[in-house]
Structures are given as C-alpha cells and as structure tokens.
Backbone as numpy.savetxt, mean C-alpha at the origin, in Angstrom:
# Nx Ny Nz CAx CAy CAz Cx Cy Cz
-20.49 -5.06 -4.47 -19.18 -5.17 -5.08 -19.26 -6.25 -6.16
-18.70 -5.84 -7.19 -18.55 -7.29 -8.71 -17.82 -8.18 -7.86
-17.77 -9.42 -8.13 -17.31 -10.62 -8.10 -15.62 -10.12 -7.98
-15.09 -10.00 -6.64 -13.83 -9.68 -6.18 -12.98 -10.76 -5.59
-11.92 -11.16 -5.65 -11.36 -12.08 -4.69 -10.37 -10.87 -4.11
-10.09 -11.03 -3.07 -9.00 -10.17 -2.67 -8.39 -11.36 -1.00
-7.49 -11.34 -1.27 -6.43 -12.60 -0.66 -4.99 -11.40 -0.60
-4.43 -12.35 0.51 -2.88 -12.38 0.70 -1.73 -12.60 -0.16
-1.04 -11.83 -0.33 0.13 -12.00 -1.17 1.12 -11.86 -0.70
2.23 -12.82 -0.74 3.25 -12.56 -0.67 4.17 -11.59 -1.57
5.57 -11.65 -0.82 6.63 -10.19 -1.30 6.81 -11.42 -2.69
6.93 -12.41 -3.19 6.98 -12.55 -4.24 6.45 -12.47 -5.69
4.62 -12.74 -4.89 3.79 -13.11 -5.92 3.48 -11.31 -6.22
3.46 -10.86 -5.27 3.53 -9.30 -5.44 3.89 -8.67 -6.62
5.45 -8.94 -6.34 6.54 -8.46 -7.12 6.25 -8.88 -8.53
5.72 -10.13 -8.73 5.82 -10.52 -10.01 4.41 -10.39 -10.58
3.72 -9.58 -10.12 2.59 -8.68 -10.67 2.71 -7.16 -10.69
4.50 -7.18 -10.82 4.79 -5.89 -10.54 4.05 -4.81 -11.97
3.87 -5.06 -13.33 3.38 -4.54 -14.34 1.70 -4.20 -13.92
1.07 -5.11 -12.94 -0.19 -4.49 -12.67 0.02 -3.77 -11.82
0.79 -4.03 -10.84 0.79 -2.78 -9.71 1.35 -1.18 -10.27
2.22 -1.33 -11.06 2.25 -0.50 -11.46 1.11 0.32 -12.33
0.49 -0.15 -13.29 -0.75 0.02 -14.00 -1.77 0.35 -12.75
-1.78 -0.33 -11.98 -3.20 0.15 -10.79 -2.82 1.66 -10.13
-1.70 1.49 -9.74 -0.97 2.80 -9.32 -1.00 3.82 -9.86
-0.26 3.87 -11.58 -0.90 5.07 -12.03 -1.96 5.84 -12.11
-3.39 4.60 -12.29 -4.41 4.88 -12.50 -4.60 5.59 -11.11
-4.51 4.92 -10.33 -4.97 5.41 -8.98 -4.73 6.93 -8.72
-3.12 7.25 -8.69 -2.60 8.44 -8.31 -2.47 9.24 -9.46
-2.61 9.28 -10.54 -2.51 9.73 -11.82 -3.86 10.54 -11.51
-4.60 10.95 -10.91 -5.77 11.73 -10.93 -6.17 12.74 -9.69
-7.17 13.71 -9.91 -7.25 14.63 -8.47 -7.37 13.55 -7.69
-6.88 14.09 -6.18 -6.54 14.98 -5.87 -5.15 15.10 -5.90
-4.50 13.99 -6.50 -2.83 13.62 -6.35 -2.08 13.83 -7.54
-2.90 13.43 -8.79 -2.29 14.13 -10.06 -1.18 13.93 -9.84
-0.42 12.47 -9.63 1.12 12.57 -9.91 1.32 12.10 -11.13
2.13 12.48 -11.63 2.84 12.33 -12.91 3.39 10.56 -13.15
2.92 10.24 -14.34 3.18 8.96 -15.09 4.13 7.95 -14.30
5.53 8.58 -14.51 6.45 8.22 -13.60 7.03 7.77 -12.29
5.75 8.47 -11.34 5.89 8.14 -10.14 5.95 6.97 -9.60
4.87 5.70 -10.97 4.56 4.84 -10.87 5.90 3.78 -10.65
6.74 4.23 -11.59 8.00 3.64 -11.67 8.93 3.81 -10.30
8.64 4.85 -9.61 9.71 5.19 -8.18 8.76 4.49 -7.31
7.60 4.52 -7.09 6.59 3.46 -6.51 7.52 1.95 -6.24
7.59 1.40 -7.63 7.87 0.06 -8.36 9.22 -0.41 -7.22
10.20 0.66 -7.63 11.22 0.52 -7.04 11.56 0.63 -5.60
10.91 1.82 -4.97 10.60 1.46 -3.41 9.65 -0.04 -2.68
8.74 -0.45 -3.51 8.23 -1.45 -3.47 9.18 -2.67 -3.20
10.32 -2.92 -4.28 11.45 -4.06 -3.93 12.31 -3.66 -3.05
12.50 -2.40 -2.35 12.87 -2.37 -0.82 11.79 -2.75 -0.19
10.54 -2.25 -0.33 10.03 -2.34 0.72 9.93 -3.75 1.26
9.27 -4.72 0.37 9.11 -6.21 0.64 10.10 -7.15 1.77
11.09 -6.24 1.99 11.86 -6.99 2.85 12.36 -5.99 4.20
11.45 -5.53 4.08 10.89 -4.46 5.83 10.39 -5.93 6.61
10.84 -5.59 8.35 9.79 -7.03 9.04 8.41 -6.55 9.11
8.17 -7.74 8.93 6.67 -7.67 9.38 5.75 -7.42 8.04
6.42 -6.97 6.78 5.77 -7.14 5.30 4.61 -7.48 5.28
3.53 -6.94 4.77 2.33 -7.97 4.01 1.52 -7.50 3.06
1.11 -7.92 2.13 0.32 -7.29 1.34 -1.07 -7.79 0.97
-1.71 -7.43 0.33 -3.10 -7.86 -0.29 -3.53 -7.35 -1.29
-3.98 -8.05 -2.54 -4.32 -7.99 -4.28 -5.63 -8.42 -4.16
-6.29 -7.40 -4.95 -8.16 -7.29 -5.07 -8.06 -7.72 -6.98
-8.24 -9.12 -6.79 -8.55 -9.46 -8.06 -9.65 -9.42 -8.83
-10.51 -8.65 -10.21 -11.21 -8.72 -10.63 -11.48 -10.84 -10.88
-12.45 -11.27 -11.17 -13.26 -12.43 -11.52 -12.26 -12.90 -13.09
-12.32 -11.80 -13.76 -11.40 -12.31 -15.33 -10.04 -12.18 -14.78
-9.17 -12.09 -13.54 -7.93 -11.99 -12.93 -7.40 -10.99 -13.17
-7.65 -9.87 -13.43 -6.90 -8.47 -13.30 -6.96 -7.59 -11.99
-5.50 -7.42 -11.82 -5.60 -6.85 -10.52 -6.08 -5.37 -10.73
-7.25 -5.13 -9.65 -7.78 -4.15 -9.49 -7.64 -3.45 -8.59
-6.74 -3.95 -7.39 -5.97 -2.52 -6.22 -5.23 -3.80 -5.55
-4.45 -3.29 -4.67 -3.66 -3.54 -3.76 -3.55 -2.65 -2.80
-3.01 -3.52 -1.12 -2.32 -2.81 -0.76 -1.18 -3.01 0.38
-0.04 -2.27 0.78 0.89 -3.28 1.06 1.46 -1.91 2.79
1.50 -3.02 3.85 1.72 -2.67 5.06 3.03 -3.42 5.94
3.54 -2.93 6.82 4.72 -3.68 7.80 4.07 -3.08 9.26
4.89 -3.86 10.16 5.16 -3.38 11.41 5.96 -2.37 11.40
5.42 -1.34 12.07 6.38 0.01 12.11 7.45 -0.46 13.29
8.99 -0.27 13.26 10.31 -0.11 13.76 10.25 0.36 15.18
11.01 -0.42 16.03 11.62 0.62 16.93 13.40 0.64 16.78
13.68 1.92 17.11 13.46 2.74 17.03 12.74 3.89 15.82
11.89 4.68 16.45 11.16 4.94 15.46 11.44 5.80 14.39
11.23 5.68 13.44 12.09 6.13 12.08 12.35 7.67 11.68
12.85 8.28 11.34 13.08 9.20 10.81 13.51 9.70 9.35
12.54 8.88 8.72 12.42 9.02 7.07 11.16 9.61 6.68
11.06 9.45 5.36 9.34 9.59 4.94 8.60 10.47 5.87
7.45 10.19 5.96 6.52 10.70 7.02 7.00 11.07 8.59
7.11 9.83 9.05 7.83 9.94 10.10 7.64 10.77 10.68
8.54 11.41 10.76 8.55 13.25 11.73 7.52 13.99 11.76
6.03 13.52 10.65 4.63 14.51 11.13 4.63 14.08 12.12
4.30 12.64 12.63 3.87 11.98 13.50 4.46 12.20 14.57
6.00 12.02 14.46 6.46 12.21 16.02 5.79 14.00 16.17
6.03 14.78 15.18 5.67 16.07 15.93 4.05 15.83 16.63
3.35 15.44 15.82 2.13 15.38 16.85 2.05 14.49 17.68
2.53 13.49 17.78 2.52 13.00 18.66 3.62 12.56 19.81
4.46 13.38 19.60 5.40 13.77 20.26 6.52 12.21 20.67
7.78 12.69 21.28 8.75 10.62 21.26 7.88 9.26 22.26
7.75 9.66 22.96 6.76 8.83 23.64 5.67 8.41 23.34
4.81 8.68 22.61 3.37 8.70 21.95 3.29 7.82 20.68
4.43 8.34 19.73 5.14 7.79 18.48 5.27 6.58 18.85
6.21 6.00 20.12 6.63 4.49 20.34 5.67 3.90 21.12
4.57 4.46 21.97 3.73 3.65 22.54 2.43 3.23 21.52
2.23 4.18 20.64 1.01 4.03 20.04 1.75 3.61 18.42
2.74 3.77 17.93 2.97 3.01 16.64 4.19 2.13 16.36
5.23 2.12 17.47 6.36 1.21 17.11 5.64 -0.81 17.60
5.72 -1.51 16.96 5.37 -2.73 17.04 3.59 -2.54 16.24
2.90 -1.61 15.50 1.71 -1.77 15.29 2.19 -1.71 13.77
0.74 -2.54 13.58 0.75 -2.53 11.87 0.38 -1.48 11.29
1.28 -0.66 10.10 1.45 0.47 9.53 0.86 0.28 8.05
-0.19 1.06 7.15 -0.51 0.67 6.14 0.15 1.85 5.38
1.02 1.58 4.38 2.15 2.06 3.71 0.81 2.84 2.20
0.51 1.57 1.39 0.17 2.26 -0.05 -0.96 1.38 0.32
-2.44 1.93 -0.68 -3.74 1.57 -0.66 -4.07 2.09 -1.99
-4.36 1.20 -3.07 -4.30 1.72 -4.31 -5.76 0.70 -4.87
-6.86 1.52 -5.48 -7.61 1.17 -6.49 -8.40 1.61 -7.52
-8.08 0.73 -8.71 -8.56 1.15 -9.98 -9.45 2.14 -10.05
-9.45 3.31 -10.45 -10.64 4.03 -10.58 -11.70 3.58 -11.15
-11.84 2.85 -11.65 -13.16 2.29 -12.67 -13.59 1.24 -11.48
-13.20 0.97 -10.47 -13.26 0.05 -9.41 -13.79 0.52 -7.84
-13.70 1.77 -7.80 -14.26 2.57 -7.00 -15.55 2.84 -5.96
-15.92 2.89 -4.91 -17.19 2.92 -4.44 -17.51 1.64 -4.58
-17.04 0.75 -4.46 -17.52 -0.57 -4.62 -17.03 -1.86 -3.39
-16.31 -0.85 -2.40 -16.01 -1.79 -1.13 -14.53 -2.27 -1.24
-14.26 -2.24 -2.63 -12.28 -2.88 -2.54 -11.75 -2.88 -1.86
-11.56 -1.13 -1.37 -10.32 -0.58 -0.37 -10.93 -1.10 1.07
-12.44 -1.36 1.08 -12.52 -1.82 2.75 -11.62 -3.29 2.93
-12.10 -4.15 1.70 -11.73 -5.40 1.72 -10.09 -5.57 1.67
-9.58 -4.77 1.09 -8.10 -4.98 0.91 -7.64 -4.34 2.61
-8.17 -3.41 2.80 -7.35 -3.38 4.86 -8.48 -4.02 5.51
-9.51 -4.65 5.10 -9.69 -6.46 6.14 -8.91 -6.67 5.94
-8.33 -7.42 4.68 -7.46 -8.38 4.55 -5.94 -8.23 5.03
C-alpha cells in the first residue's frame, strides 16, 4: 500500500471534508458494477448529515501522504427495535425477527465503504474496516 494514514474521524471532521467525500464517492460508485449517476453523490452527502447523529456513529478517512482523501468509511450500532427502512427487511426476511435482533441489533453495522479507484487493490478498504 502507498504511504496511507487512515485514522478515526469524527461526525464533524467528516462533514467538513464533505467536498472529498463526495468526490471519493462518485468516483467510487460512478463505475461498474454500480454506475450510479453523478448525483447520487449529492443524496449520499445529504443522508450522510442524518446519518452522523445515529448512536453509536463512527467513521474512518484513508488519507493519501499529500492529504487527499482517498476512501472512507462510515458505520453505527444497528437499533433495537430493529428497523424497517433501507435494507432492513432483506435481512429480517432471511434471517427471520429473532435472528435479526440476536445477531444484529446492538452490533456494529458498516453503512458506506468507499475507495478511490485509482486507489484500489492496495489494502485501503481492509484498513478503513480495521479501523
């Protein structure tokens, strides 16, 4: 891996690298197999300043050596009761109401995992869920 720092961030310092996260994001999902459109980056952005104040919040920024952020990625403690938004409901279906709350309500949930494509194959994403 190049010369990486990748550390803890808070919901602030986060936020106010919100122009790279966004920029890492596009890059990231902007390509197969996800090919989302430009924009997404921006509904990203904005679920992001909800998200930061979920319990249990945390994130982590994989800084290139010249300080450009080169991925992130940002996780909470999943809820009890257990949610019924987003994803959610694959899970309870496979794993049915009991299963859902023994095996994911109080565990740490990794939400978004995003890195630079030019950054790739190079260990980031292991280092960013160590961290």
């Amino acid at each position: 891996m190049t010369t990486v720092e990748v550390r803890h961030v808070g919901p602030a310092e986060l936020l106010g690298l919100a122009a790279d996260v966004r920029a890492v994001y596009a890059a990231a999902f902007g390509r197969p197999p996800w090919s989302e459109p430009d924009h997404t980056a921006d509904t990203y952005l904005v679920r992001l300043r909800r998200d930061v104040a979920r319990p249990g919040f945390t994130a982590a920024a994989a800084l290139h050596a010249d300080g450009r952020l080169i991925g992130f990625a940002t996780g909470w403690t999943t809820p009890e009761p257990f949610p019924s938004d987003r994803c959610y409901p694959n899970a309870l279906d496979s794993l049915g109401d009991l299963g859902a709350r023994e095996l994911l309500c109080g565990a740490r949930e990794i939400d978004e995992l995003a890195v630079h494509p030019d950054h790739l194959g190079r260990g980031v994403g292991a280092a960013l869920l160590e961290r």
